[in-house]
C-alpha positions in Angstrom: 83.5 205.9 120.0 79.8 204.1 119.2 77.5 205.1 121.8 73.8 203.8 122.2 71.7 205.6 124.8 68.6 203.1 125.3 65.7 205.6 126.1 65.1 208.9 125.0 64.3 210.5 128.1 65.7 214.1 129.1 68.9 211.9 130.5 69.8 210.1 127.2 69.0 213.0 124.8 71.3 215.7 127.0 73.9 212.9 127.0 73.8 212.4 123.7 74.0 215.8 122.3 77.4 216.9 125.3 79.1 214.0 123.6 78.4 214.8 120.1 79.5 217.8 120.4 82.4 217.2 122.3 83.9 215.0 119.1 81.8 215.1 115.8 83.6 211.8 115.1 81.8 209.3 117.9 78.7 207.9 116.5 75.8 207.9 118.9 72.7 206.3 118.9 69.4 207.0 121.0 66.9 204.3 120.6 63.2 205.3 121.5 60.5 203.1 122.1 57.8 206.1 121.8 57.1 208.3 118.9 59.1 211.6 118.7 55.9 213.3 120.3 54.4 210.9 122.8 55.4 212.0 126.4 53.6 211.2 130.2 53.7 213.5 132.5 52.9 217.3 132.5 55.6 219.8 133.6 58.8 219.8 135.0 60.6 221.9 137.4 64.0 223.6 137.5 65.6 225.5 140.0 67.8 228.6 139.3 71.1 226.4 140.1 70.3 223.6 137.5 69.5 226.7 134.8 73.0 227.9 135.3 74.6 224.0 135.0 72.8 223.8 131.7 74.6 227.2 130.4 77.6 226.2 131.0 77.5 222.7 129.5 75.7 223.7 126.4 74.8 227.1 125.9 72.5 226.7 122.7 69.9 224.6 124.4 70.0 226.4 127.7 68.7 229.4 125.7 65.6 227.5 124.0 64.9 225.9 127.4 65.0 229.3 129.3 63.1 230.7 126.4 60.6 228.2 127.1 60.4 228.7 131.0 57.5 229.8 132.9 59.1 231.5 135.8 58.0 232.4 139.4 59.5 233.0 142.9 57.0 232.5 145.3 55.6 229.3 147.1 52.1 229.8 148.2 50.4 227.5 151.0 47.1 227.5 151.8 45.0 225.2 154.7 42.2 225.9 157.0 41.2 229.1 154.7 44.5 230.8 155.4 46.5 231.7 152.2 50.6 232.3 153.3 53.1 233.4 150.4 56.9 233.1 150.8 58.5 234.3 147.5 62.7 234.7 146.7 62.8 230.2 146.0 63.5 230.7 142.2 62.0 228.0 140.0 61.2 227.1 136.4 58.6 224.9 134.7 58.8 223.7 131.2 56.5 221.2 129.5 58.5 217.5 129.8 57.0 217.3 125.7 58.5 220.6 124.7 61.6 220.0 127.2 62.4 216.4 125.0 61.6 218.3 121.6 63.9 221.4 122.2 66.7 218.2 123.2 65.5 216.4 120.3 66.0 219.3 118.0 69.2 220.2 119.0 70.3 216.3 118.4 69.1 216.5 114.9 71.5 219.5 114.2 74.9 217.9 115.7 74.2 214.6 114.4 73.1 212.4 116.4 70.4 209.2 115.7 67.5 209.3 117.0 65.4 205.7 116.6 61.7 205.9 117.8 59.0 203.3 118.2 62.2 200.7 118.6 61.4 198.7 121.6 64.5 197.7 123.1 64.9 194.3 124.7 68.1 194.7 126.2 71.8 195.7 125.6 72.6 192.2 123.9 71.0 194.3 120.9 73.8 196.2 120.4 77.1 194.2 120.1 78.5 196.5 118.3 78.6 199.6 120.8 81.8 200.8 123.0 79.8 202.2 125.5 76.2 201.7 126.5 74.2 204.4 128.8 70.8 202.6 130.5 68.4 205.7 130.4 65.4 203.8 130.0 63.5 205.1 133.2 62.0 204.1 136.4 61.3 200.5 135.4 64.4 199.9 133.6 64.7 196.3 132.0 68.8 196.6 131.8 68.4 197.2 135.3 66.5 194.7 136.1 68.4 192.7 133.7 71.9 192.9 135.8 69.9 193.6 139.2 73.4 191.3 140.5 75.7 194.7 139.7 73.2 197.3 140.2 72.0 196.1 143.3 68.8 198.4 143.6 67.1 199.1 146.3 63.2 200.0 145.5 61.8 201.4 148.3 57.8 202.1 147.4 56.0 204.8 149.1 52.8 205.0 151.2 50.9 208.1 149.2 48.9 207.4 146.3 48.9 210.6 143.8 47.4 211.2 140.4 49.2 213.7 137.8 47.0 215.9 135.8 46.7 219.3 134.2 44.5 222.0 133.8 44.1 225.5 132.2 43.7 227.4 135.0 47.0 229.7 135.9 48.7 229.7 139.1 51.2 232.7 139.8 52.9 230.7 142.4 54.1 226.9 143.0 50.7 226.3 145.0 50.2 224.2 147.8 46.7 223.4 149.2 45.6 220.9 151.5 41.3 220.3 152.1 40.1 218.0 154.9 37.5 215.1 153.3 35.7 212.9 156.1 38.2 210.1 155.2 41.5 212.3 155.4 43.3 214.7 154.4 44.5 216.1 150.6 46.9 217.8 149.3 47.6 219.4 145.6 51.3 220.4 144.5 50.5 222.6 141.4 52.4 225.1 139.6 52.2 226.5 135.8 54.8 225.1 133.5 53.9 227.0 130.1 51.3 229.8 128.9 48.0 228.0 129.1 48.8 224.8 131.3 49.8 223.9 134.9 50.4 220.7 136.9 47.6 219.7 139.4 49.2 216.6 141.4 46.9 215.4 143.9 48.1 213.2 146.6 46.7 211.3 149.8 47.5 208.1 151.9 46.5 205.1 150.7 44.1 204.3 153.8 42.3 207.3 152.6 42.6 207.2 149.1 40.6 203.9 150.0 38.3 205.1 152.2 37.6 207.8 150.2 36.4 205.1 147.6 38.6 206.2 144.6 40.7 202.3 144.5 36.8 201.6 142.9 36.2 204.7 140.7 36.6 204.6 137.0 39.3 207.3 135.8 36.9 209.6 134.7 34.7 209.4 138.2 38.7 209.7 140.0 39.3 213.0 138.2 35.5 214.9 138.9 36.3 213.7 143.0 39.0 215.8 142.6 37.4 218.9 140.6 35.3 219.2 143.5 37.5 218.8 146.0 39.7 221.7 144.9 36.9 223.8 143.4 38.1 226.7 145.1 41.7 226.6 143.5 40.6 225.9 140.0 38.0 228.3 139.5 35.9 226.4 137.0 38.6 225.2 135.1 38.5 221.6 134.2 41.3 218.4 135.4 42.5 216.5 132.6 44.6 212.9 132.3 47.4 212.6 129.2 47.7 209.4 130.2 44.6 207.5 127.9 46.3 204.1 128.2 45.4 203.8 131.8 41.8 202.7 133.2 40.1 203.2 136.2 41.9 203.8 139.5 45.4 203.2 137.3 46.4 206.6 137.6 46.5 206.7 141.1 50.3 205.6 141.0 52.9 205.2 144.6 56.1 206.8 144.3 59.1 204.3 144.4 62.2 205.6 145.9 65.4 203.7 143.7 69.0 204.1 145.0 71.5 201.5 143.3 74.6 200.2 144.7 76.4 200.4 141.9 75.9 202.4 138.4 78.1 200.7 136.2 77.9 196.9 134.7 80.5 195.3 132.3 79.0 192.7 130.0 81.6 191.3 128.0 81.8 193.7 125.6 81.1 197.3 126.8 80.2 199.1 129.9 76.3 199.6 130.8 76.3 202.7 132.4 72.6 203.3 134.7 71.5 207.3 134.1 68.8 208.9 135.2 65.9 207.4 136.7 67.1 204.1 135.8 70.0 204.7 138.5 68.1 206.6 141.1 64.5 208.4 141.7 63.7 211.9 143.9 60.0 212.5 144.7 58.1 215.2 143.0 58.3 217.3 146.0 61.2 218.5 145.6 60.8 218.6 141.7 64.6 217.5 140.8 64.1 214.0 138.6 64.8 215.9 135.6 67.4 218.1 137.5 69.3 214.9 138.5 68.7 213.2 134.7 70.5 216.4 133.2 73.1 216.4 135.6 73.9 213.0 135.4 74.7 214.0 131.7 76.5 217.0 132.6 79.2 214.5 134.7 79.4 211.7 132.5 80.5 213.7 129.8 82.6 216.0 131.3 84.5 212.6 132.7 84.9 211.2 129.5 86.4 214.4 128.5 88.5 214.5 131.0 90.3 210.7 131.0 90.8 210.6 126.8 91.6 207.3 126.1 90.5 205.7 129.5 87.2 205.5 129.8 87.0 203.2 132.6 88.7 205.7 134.9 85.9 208.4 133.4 83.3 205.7 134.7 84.6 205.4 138.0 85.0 209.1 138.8 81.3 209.8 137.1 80.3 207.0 139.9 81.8 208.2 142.5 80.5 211.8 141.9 77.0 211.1 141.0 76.4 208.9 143.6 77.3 211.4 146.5 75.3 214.3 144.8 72.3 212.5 144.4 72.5 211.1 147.9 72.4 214.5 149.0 69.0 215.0 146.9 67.8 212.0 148.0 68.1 212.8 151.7 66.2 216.1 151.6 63.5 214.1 149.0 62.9 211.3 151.8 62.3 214.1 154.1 60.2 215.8 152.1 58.2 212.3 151.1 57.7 211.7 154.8 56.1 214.9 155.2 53.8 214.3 153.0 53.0 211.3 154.0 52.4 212.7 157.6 50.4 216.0 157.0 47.4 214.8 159.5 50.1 215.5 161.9 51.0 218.8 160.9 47.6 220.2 160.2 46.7 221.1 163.8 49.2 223.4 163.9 48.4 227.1 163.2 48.6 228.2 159.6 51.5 230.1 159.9 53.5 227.6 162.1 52.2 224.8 159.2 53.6 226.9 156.2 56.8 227.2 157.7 57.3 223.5 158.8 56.5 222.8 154.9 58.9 225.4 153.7 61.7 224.0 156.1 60.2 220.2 155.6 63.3 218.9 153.7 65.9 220.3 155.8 67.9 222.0 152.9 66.7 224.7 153.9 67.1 226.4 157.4 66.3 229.3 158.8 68.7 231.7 158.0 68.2 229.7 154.3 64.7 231.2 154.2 66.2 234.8 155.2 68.1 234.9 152.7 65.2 234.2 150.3 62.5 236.0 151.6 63.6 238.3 155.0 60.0 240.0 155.3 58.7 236.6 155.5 60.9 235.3 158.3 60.8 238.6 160.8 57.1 238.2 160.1 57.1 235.1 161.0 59.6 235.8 164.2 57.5 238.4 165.2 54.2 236.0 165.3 56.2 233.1 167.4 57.8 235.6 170.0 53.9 237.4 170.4 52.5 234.1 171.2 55.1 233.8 173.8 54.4 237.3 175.2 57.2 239.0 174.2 57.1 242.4 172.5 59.4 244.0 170.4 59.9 247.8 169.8 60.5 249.2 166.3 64.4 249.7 167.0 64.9 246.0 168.2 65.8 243.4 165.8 63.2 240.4 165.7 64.1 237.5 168.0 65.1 234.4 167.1 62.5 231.8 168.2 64.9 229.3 169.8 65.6 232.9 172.1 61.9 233.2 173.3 60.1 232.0 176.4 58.3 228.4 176.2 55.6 227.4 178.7 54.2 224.2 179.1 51.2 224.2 182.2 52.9 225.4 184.8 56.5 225.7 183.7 57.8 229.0 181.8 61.8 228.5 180.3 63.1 231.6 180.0 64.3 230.1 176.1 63.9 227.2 174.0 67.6 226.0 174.9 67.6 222.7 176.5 70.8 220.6 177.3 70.1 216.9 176.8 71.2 214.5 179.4 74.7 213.4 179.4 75.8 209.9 181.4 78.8 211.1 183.2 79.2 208.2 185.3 80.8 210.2 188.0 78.4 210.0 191.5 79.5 208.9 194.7 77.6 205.4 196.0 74.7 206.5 193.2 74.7 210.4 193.9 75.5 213.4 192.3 78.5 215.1 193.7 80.7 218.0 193.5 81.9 217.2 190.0 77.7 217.3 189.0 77.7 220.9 190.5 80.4 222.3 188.1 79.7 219.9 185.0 75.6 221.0 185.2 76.1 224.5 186.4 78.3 225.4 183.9 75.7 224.7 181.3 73.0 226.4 183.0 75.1 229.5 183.7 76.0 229.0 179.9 71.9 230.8 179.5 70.5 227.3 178.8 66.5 227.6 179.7 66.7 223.9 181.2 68.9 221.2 181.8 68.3 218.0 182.3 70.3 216.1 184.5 71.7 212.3 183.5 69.9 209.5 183.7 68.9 207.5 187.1 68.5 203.3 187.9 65.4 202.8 189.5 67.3 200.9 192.3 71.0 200.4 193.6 71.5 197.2 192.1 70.2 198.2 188.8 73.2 200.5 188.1 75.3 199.6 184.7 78.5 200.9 186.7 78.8 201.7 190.1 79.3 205.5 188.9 75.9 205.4 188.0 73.3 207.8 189.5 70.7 205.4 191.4 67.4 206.2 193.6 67.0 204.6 196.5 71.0 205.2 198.0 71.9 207.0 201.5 68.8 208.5 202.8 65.5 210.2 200.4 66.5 213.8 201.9 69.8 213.2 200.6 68.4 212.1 197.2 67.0 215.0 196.9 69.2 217.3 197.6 71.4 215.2 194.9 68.5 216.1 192.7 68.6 219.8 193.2 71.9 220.0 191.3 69.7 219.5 188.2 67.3 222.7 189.0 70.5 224.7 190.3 67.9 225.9 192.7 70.1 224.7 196.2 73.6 223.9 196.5 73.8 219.4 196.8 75.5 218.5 200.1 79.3 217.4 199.7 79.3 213.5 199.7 81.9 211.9 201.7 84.2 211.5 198.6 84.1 212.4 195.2 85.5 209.8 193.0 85.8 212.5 190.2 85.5 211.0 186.3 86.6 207.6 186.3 86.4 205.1 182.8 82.7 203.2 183.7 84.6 200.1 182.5 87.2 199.7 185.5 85.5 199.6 189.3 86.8 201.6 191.7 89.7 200.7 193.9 88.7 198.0 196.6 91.0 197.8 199.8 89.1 194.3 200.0 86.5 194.5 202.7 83.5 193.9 201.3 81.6 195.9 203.9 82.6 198.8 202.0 82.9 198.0 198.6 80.9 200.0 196.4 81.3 197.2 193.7 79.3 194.8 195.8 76.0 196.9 196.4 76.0 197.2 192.7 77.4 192.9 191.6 77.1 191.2 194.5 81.1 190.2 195.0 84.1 191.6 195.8 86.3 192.9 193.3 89.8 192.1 193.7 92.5 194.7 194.4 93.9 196.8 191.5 97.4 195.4 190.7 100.6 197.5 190.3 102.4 198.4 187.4 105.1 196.2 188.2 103.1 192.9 189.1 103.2 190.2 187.1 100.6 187.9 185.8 
């Protein structure tokens, strides 16, 4: 088979190198519009999981990579002057350059082309090919070229951030946020090899504004920073790689990309969208490359298992792909939004704060971050069930926090359990009856530390059923007493029926006088008897 991969990102190089070795015989091509050692960027980040999905694809490069790793465990957040470490999360940072020159290498051995400083116009170039992979990035031109197939969606974010790098050495993937007069900043940075870290600095546009930096040069954008986040670098200098850019250029917005479609047929052979070209994850949640790799990973292992058809192969790598990276992308658009919202987290007290970030993309719960780091959690327990004023001895197990008391002014629950409301459309001329008593007393004898009762029309007349729970029916004491089903504080008087639960959709039975037709107080007419079974139309 003649492969071309058009970009030698992390996504075409892995790609290329699984199929080579998987048969010596297909030629493959990865054309490069950069020199062999020009990169952007700084480090990347791998996850213990994505370590172990390199081994098993290809062995030989998952030992230079791992070889290459800076390790580390914990995630440390600091904001107001408090410092709070959680460790057991398990990541890796490599260099993107020396990532893309230990792939390169390993291409070279098995025989695989590698064409830099060939700028690629399109796939048209390459009439020759069987199959064509689309791994040329974020701003992908085949992508934009058959934008009818791929159908992307580019969703651009509200943050502003700025990647750069500096010598000083973090011992955990560092989070620190500093308060400016215009707004707030934040700095994701972690170390990625002996002597270097990432230092990404990232604010909302309003105050990236107002903190004047749309107007600085590059140079002036970087020494706002240094001071900023003196205390974290500790005389150690920020520094740009990317020299092509000027003035506030590298302040860059994160575009989210999810396409419809991965796969394009143009006459001759399949396009095939990898990497960012098919899909993006912010950077806090460090999984572009992850997905890039992966992405390789699938394709291949499709191929290898359809010999012969390698439509089918595309449509299963589609169809797995696009679900996995969902997945990612969920927890990353959580994560983004975050981010995007700190001024709303900041108030909080530190440790509250650094456990809303740790839990922030919802792949992580709880009993997640137990597992990871238990002293960190029953510390954490411990602190949310003191500021409720609860004690607990040595021998007792911490308490969960959704199992300690809340109080709001004047109101303590006895737990954090609430039942929301539930329309059962079951009262009696607009109040709660006996069926009320059992259906809400059930969940309030279930521990629950409130319930709260179904909703109620303002008036009569304003009910969307004549089931409907309504003010201003019967008499105000009897209201009331209605109400005090909710509070399961005094037993509701017994209405003079109970119609029991009844579909909203059909009215109750009407013997035809409207005097006493419930239907009436709530439409204004009459409804007609019910008919039989055995009447006919």
């Amino acid at each position: 088979m003649n492969i071309v991969c058009i970009g030698g990102g992390p996504a075409g190089l892995y790609f290329a190198l699984l199929m080579k070795k998987q048969d010596p015989s297909h030629r493959i091509r990865v054309v490069e519009r950069n020199r062999p050692y020009d990169t952007f960027g700084w480090g990347v980040v791998f996850s213990d999981q994505t370590l172990g999905n390199l081994q098993a694809a290809d062995p030989e490069t998952a030992a230079e990579i791992l070889g290459a790793f800076n390790h580390w465990d914990d995630i440390e957040v600091n904001i107001r002057g408090h410092r709070i470490v959680s460790g057991g999360h398990g990541f890796c940072g490599i260099g993107r350059k020396r990532l893309l020159n230990i792939l390169q290498r390993r291409c070279d051995q098995l025989g695989v082309e590698l064409l830099f400083d060939r700028d690629v116009q399109g796939d048209q170039e390459y009439p020759d090919a069987d199959l064509i992979i689309a791994s040329d990035g974020l701003n992908s031109r085949i992508r934009t070229k058959y934008s009818e197939t791929f159908r992307p969606d580019i969703d651009v974010r509200r943050n502003r951030f700025v990647w750069l790098g500096t010598t000083k050495k973090f011992d955990a993937f560092t989070f620190a946020f500093e308060e400016t007069p215009h707004g707030w900043f934040q700095v994701h940075a972690y170390q990625f090899d002996a002597d270097t870290a990432t230092f990404i600095v990232e604010t909302p546009e309003e105050v990236w504004q107002k903190a004047g930096l749309d107007r600085m040069e590059k140079e002036e954008g970087i020494a706002f920073c240094e001071r900023l986040f003196a205390k974290y670098l500790d005389g150690h200098a920020l520094m740009s790689n990317a020299a092509h850019l000027r003035g506030s250029a590298q302040w860059i917005k994160f575009p989210r990309v999810v396409c419809r479609s991965w796969v394009h047929h143009n006459g001759r052979a399949p396009v095939v969208l990898m990497g960012d070209a098919a899909h993006t994850a912010h950077f806090s949640v460090g999984s572009g490359t992850k997905l890039a790799l992966e992405d390789a990973i699938e394709l291949a292992r499709c191929i290898a298992r359809a010999p012969g058809d390698l439509p089918q192969a595309l449509r299963q790598y589609e169809a797995v792909r696009s679900v996995e990276v969902l997945k990612i992308q969920n927890a990353a658009r959580n994560s983004t939004e975050w981010f995007e919202n700190v001024a709303r987290y900041v108030n909080l007290p530190p440790e509250q704060f650094a456990y809303s970030l740790l839990t922030r993309s919802q792949r992580i719960s709880h009993e997640n971050l137990r597992l990871r780091d238990r002293n960190y959690v029953e510390q954490y327990e411990d602190w949310i069930a003191e500021r409720s004023g609860t004690q607990r001895s040595p021998q007792q197990q911490p308490i969960p926090p959704m199992f300690t008391p809340f109080t709001l002014r004047g109101v303590t629950l006895k737990n954090r359990v609430v039942v929301s409301p539930m329309a059962q459309y079951s009262c009696v001329d607009g109040l709660p009856a006996d069926y009320h008593l059992v259906h809400l007393g059930a969940r309030a004898m279930g521990g629950a530390g409130m319930v709260v009762a179904e909703m109620t029309c303002p008036t009569p007349d304003a009910r969307i059923t004549p089931a409907a729970r309504a003010c201003g029916t019967s008499s105000s004491v009897t209201a009331g007493s209605a109400s005090s089903i909710s509070c399961m504080r005094t037993p509701t008087r017994r209405s003079r029926c109970s119609s029991g639960t009844r579909d909203p959709r059909v009215p109750p039975a009407c013997p035809g006088r409207a005097r006493t037709c419930r239907w009436k107080a709530a439409t204004g007419r009459c409804c007609p008897p019910r008919r039989s079974s055995t009447s006919t139309a």
